[in-house]
MARKELO-382545 format. One line per 10 residues: number of its first residue (from 0); their letters; for each residue x, y, z of N, C-alpha, C. Coordinates in steps of 0.05 Angstrom, whole numbers, plus 5000, padded with zeros to 4 digits. Example, Ala and Ser with C-alpha at 12.3 -4.5 7.8 and 13.67 -1.06 7.14 Angstrom:
2
0> as> 5264,4886,5156,5246,4910,5156,5264,4934,5156  5257,4955,5142,5273,4979,5143,5258,5001,5157
REM end
This chain:
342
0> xxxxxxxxxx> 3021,3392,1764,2998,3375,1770,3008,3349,1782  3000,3339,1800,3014,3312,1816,2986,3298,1810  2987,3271,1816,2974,3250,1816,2980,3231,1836  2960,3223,1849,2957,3219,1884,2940,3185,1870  2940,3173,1890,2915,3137,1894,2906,3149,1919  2867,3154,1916,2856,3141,1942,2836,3133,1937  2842,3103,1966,2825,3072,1965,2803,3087,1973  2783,3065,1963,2752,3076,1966,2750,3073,1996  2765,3045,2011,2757,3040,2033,2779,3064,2051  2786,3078,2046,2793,3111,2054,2784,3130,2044
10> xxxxxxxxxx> 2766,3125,2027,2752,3150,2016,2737,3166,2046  2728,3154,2055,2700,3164,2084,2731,3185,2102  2746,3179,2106,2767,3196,2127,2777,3215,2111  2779,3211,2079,2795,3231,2067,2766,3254,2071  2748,3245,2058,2727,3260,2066,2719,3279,2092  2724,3263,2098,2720,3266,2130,2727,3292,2141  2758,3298,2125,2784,3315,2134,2772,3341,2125  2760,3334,2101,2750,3362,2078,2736,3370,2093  2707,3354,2107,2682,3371,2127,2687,3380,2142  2715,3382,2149,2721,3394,2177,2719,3430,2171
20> xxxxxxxxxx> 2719,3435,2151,2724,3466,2134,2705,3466,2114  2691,3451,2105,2669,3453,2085,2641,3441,2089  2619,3448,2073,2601,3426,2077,2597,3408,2052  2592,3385,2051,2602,3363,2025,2568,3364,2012  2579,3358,1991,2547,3356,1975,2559,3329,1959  2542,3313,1943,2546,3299,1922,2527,3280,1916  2519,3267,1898,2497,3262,1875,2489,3231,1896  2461,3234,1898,2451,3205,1911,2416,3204,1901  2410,3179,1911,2384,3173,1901,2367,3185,1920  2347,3194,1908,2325,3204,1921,2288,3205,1903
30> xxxxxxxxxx> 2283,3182,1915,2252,3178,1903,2261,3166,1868  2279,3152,1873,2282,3136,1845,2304,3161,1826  2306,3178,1838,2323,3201,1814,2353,3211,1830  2364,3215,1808,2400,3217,1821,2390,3249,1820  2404,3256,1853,2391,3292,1852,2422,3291,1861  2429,3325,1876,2456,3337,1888,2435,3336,1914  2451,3324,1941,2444,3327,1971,2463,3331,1986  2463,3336,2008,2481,3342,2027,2497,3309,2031  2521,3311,2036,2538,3288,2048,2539,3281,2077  2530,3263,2086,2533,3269,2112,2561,3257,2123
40> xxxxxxxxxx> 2571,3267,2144,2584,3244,2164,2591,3216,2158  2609,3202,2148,2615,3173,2152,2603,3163,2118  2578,3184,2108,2569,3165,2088,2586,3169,2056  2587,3152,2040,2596,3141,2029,2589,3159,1992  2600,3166,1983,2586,3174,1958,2585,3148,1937  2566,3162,1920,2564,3136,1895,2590,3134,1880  2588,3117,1871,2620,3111,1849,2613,3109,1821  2584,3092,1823,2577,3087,1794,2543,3101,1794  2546,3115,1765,2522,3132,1764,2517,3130,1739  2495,3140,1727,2499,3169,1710,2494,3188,1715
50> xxxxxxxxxx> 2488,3210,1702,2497,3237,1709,2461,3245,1730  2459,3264,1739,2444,3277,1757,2423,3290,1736  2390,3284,1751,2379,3290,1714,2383,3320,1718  2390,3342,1741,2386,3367,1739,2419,3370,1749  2436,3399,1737,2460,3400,1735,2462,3422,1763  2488,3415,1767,2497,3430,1800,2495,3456,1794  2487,3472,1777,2490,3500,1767,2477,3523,1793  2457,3497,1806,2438,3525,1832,2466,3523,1843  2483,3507,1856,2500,3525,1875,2511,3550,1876  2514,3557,1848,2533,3575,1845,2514,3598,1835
60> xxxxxxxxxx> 2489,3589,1824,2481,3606,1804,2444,3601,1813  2429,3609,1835,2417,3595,1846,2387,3603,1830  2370,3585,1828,2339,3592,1818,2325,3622,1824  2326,3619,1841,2322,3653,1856,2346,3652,1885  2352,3685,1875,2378,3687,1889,2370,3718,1897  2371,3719,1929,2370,3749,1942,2397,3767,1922  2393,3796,1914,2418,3800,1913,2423,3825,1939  2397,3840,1941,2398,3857,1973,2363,3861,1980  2376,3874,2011,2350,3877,2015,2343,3912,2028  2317,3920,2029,2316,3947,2020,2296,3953,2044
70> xxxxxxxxxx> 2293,3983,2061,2279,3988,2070,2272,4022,2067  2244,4028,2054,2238,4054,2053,2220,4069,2082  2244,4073,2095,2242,4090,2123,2237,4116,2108  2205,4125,2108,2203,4148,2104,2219,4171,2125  2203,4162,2148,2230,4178,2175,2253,4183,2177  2274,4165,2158,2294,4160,2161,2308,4187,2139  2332,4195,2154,2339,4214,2135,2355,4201,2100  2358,4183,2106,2365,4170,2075,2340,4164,2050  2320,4163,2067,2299,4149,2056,2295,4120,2045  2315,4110,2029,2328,4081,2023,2338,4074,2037
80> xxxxxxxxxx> 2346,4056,2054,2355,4047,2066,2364,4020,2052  2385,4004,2043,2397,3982,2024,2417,3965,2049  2411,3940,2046,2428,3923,2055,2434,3898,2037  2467,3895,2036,2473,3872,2021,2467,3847,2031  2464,3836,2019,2463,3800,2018,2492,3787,2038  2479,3778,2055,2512,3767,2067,2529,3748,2049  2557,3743,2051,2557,3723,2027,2562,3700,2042  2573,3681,2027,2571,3649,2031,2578,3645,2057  2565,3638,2076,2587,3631,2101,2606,3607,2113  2606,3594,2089,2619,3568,2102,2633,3556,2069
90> xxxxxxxxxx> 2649,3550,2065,2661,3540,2042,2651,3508,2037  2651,3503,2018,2640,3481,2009,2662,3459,1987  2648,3433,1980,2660,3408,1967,2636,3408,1957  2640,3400,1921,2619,3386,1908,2634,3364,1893  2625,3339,1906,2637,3314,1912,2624,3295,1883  2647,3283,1866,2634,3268,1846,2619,3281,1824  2632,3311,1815,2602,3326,1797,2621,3309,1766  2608,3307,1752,2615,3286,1721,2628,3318,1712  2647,3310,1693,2666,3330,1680,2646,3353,1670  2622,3338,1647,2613,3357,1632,2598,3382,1652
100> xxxxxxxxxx> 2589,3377,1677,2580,3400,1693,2608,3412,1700  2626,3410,1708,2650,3419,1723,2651,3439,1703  2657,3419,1676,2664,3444,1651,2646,3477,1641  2618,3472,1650,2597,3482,1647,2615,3497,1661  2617,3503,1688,2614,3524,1706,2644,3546,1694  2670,3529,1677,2685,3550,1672,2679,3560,1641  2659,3550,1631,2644,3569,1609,2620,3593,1617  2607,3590,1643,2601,3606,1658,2614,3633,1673  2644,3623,1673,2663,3634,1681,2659,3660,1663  2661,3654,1648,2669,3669,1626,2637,3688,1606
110> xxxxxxxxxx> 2618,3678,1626,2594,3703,1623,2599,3717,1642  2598,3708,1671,2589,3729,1696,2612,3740,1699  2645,3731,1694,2659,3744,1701,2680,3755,1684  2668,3772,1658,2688,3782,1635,2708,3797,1647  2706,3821,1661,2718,3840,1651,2719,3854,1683  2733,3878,1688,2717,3894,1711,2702,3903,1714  2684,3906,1692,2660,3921,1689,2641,3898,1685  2650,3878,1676,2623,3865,1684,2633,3827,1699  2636,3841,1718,2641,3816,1743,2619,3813,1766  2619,3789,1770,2585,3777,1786,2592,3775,1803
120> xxxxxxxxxx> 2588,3792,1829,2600,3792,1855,2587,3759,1876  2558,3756,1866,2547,3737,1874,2552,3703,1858  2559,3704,1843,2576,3677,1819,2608,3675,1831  2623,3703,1832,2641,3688,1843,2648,3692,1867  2631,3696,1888,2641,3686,1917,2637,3659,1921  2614,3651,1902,2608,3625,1914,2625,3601,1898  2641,3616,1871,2659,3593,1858,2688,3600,1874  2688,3620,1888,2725,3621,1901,2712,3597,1925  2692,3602,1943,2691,3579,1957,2684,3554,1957  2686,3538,1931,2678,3513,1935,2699,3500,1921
130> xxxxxxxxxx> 2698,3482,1933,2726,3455,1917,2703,3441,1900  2712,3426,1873,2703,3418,1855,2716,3392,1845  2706,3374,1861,2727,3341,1849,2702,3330,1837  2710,3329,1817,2693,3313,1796,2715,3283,1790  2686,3270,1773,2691,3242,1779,2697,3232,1744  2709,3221,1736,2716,3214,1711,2691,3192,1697  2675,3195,1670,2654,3181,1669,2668,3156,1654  2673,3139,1658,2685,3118,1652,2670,3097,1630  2641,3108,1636,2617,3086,1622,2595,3117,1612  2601,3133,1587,2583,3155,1588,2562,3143,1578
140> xxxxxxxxxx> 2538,3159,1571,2510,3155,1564,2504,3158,1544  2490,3138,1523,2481,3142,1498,2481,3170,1487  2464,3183,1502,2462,3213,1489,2485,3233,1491  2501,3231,1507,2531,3245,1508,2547,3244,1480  2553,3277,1481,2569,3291,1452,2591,3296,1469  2601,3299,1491,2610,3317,1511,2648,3328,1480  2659,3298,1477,2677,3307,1451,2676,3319,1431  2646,3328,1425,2649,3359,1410,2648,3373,1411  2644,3368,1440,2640,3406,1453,2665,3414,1473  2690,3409,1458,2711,3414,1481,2707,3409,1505
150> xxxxxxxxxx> 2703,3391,1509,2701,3369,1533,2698,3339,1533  2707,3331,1550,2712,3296,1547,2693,3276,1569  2703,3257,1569,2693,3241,1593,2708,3251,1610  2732,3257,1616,2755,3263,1634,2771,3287,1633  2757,3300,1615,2756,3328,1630,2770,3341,1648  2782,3350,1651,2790,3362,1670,2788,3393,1678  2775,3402,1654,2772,3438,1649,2749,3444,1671  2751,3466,1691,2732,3476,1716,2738,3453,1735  2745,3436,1742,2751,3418,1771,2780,3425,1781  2786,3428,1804,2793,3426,1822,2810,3394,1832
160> xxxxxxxxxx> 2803,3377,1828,2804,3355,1837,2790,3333,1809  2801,3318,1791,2790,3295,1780,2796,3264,1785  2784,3264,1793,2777,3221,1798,2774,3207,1777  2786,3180,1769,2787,3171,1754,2790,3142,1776  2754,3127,1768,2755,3099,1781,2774,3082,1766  2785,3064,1783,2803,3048,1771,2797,3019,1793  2767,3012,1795,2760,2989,1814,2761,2989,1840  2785,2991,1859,2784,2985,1890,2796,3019,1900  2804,3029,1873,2816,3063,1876,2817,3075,1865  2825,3098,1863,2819,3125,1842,2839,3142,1847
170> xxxxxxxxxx> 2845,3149,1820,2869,3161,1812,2852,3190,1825  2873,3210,1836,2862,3238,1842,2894,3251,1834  2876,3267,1805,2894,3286,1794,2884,3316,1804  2911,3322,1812,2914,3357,1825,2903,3367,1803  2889,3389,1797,2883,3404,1768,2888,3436,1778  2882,3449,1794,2891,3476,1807,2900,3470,1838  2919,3501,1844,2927,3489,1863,2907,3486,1894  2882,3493,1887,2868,3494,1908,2864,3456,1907  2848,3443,1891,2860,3413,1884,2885,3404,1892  2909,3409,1887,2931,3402,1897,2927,3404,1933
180> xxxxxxxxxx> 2922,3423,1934,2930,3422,1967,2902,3405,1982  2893,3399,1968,2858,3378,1983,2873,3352,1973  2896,3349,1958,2901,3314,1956,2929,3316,1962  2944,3332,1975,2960,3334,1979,2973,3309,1999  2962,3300,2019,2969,3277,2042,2962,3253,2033  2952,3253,2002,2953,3223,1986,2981,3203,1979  2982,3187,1977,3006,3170,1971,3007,3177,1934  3031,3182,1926,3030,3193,1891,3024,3154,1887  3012,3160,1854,3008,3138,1842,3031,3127,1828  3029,3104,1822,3051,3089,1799,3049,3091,1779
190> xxxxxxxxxx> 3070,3086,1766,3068,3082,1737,3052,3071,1724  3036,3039,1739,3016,3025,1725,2984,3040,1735  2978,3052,1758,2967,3074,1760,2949,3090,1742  2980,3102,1735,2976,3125,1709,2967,3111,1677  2976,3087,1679,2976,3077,1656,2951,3058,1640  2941,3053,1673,2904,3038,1677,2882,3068,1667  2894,3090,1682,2877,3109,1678,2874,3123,1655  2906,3120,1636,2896,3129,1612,2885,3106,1593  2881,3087,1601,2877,3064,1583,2842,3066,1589  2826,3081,1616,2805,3078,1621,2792,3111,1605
200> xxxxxxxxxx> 2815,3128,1610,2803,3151,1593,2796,3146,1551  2816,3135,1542,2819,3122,1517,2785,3110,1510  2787,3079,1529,2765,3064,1531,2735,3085,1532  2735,3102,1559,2719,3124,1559,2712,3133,1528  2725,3144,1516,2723,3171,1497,2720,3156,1464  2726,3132,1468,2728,3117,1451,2689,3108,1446  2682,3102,1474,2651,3094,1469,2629,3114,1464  2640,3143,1459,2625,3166,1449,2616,3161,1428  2593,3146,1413,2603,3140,1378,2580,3166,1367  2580,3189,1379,2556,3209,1370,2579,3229,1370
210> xxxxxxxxxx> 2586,3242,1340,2600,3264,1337,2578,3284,1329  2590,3314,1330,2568,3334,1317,2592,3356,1303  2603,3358,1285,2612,3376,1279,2606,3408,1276  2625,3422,1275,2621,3457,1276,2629,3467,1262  2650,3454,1239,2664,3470,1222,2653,3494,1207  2641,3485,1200,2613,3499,1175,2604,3523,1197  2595,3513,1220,2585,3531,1235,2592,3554,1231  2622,3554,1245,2652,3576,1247,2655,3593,1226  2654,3581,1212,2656,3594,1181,2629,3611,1176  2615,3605,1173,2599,3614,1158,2585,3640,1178
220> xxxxxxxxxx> 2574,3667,1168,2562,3690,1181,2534,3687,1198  2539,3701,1212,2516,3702,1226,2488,3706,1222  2493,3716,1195,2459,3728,1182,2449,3704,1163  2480,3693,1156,2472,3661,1135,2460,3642,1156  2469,3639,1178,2458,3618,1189,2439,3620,1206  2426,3662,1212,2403,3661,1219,2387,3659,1195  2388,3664,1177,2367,3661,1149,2365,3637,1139  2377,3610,1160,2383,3593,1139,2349,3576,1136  2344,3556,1124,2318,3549,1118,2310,3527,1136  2322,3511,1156,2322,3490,1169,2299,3502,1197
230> xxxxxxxxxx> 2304,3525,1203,2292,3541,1229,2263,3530,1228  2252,3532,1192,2226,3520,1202,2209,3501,1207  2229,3480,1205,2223,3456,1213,2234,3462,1236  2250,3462,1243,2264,3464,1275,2239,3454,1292  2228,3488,1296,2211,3496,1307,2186,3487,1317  2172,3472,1287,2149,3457,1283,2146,3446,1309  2162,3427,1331,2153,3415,1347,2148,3422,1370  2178,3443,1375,2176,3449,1401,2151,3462,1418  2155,3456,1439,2125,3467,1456,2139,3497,1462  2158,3501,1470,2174,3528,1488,2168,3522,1512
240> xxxxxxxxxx> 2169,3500,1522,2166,3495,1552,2188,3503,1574  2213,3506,1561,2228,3500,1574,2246,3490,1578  2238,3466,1583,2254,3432,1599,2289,3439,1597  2289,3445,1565,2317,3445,1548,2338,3463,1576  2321,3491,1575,2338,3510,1576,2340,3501,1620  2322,3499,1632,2324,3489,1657,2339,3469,1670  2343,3448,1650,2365,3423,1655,2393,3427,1650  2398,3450,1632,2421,3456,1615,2439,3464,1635  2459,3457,1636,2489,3468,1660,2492,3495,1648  2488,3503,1613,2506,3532,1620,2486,3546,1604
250> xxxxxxxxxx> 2454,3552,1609,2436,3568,1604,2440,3580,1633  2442,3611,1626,2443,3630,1649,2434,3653,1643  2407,3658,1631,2389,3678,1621,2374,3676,1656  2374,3709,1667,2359,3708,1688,2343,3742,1678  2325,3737,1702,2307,3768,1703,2306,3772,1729  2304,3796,1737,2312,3821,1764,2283,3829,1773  2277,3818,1791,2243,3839,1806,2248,3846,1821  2245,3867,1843,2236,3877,1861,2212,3866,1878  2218,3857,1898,2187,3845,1918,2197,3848,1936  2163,3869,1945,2160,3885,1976,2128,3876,1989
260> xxxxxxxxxx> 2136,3885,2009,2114,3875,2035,2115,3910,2051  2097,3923,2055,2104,3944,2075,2131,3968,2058  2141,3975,2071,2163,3986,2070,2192,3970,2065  2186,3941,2072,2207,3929,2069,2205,3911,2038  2226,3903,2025,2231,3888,2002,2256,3880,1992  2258,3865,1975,2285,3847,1968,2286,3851,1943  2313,3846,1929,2312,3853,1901,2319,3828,1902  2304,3817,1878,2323,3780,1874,2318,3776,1843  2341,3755,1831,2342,3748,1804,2332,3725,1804  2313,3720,1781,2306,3693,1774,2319,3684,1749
270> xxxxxxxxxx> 2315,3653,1744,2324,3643,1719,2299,3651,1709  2313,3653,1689,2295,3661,1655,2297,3637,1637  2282,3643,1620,2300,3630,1578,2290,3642,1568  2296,3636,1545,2294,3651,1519,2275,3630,1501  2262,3617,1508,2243,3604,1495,2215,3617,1513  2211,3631,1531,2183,3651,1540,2178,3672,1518  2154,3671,1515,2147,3694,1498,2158,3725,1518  2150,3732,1538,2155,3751,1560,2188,3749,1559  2203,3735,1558,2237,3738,1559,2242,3777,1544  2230,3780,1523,2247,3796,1508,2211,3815,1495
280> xxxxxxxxxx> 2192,3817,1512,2174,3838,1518,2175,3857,1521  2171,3882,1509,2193,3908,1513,2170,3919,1525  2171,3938,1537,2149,3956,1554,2125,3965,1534  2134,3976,1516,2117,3984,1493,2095,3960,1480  2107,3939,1486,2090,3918,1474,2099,3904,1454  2123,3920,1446,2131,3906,1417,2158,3880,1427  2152,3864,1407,2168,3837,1422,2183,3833,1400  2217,3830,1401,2234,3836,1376,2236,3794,1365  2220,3789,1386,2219,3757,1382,2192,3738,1384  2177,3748,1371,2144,3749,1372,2136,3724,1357
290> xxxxxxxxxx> 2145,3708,1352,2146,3682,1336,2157,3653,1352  2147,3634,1353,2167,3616,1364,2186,3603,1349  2182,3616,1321,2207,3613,1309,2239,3622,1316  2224,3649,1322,2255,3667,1337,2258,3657,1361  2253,3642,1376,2261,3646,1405,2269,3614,1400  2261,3594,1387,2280,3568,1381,2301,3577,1361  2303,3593,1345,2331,3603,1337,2352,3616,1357  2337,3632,1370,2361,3645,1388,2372,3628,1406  2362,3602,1410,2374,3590,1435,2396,3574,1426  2393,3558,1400,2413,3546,1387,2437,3570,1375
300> xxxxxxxxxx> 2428,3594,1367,2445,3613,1356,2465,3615,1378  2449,3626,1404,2467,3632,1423,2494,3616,1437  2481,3591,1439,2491,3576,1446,2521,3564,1418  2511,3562,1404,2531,3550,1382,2549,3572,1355  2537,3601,1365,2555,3610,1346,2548,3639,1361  2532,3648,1373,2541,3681,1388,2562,3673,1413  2561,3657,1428,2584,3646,1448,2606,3648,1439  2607,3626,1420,2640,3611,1402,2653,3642,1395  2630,3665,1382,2644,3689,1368,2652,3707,1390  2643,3708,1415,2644,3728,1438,2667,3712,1450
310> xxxxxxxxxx> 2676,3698,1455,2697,3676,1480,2700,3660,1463  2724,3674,1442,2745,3658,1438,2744,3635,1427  2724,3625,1416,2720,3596,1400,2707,3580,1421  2695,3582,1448,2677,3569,1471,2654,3563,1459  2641,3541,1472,2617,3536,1462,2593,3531,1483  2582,3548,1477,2554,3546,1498,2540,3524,1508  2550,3496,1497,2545,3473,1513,2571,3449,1521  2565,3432,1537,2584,3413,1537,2579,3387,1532  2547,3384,1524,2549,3359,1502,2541,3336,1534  2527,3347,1555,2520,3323,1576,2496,3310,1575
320> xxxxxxxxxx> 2469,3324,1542,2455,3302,1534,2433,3307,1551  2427,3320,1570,2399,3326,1595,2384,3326,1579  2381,3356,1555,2371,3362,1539,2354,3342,1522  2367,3321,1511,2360,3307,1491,2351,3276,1503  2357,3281,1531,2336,3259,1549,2313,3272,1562  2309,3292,1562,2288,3304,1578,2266,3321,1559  2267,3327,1526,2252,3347,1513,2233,3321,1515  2206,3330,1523,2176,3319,1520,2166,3318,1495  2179,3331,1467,2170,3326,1435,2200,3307,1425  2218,3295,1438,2248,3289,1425,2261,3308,1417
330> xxxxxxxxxx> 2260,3337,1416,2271,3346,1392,2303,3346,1407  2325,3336,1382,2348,3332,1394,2371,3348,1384  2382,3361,1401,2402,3388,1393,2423,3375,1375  2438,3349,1368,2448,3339,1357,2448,3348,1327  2430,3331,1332,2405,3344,1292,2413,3366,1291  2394,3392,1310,2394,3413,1297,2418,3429,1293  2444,3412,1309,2469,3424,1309,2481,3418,1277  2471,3387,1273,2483,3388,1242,2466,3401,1218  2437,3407,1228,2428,3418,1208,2435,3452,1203  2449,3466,1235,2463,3487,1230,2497,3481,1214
340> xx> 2496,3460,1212,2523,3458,1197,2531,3443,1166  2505,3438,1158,2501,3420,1133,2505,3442,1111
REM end
């Protein structure tokens, strides 16, 4: 891993260099709200933020996403006729994404792409093509856990490239070698450099004062902590709207339709959750989650102790707080994390 200085007032040419082979995206204002937009030419990204209220997750993992498209030529001696989805055509930069999304996407990693039998041909074309420099949060946000969820302000787990402001410049640490070779024509940093940046990561991680522990979690079985007695209060407030599971970097529950016009049609996936009554509707009618008790249990279950038990001690969130700025009743995953652990 090398460690490179570049000045902000070279940031626009280093940039510059990347668009020549990619198209740049990164977090700017739009109608009063920090969204992901295209970068253009010459312009400048933000330095100081907070985080984006919706997480970069459509790139990779998009709202509705073609996966082919189909034509029933009765004439035709095949009868089906299937065409794939072209894939990405142009490689990409997602410029400035905050650690806790970067991290999301390699806990993602590790749904869509287990095994050979179950690898996401559409998840990872579009993660081999994009570079990922994320930006070090130097000043995080009240609601940020991101340190108990195996992840930090500075982070470096899923990026490519991490930034760490240090005023007039920013430290850019290589993290893979696709990163290494995008900061490669940087000048290496100094010793006082390195030594500002760990003093800003420290400072960082130090102003987290919201821990949530898991020990208890880990420990304890899966039937104890679905039976446990807290669920029904949990529950009491939530609407099942949503909000939670839509803002979240690493909710990736989708559903598969078929939609035709004529002879011709597309198969495409949508995002789902698991807070819809319809998520887990079986044909028959019978719903194995017919309560909105069960379906606010399964989302915390999944997330904090079916994950951790499937991958290796991982945890289905990274603690970036959307959630617990955006639920329309407060209800705050914090709580219910310690009340799964009390």
């Amino acid at each position: 891993m090398s460690d490179k200085i570049l000045k902000k007032d070279q940031a626009a040419s280093f940039l510059a260099e990347l668009a020549q082979k990619r198209d740049l995206h990164a977090p700017a204002l739009a109608g009063g709200r920090l969204v992901w937009a295209p970068l253009e030419p010459g312009q400048e990204p933000l330095w100081q933020f907070n985080n984006t209220a919706l997480s970069p997750k459509e790139f990779f993992f998009p709202q509705t996403e073609c996966m082919m498209r189909f034509t029933n030529a009765q004439d035709h001696e095949e009868g089906m006729v299937m065409h794939s989805e072209p894939e990405l055509a142009r490689e990409r930069a997602l410029v400035n994404m905050r650690p806790c999304d970067a991290k999301a996407f390699g806990v993602l990693d590790l749904i869509f792409c287990q095994d050979e039998m179950t690898d996401d041909p559409y998840w990872r074309d579009k993660r081999e093509k994009s570079l990922i420099i994320a930006l070090a949060c130097n000043d995080p946000c009240p609601t940020c856990f991101c340190t108990s969820m195996n992840c930090g302000p500075h982070s470096e787990a899923g990026a490519d490239v991490l930034l760490i402001d240090l005023g007039d410049k920013l430290l850019a640490k290589g993290v893979s070698d696709q990163g290494e070779a995008a900061i490669a024509a940087l000048p290496a940093a100094t010793d006082d450099d390195l030594a500002a940046a760990a003093e800003a990561k420290q400072m960082a991680e130090a102003a987290i004062i919201t821990t949530v522990e898991m020990d208890q979690i880990n420990e304890r079985g899966l039937m104890e902590l679905y039976e446990a007695g807290h669920w029904d209060r949990t529950q009491e407030s939530c609407l099942n709207c949503g909000t939670c599971t839509f803002c979240c970097p690493t909710c990736h529950c989708f559903d598969i339709q078929d939609e035709t016009q004529g002879p011709a049609g597309r198969r495409v996936r949508n995002w789902d959750y698991c807070m819809s009554y319809l998520f887990t509707l079986h044909g028959s009618g019978h719903n194995p989650r017919g309560s909105k008790k069960d379906r606010v249990r399964q989302r915390f279950m999944h997330k904090f102790k079916y994950i951790p038990v499937k991958r290796g001690g991982e945890i289905g969130c990274v603690g970036c707080g959307r959630c617990v700025q955006l639920c329309p009743v407060n209800i705050d995953v914090r709580e219910v994390v310690r009340d799964m652990n009390a």
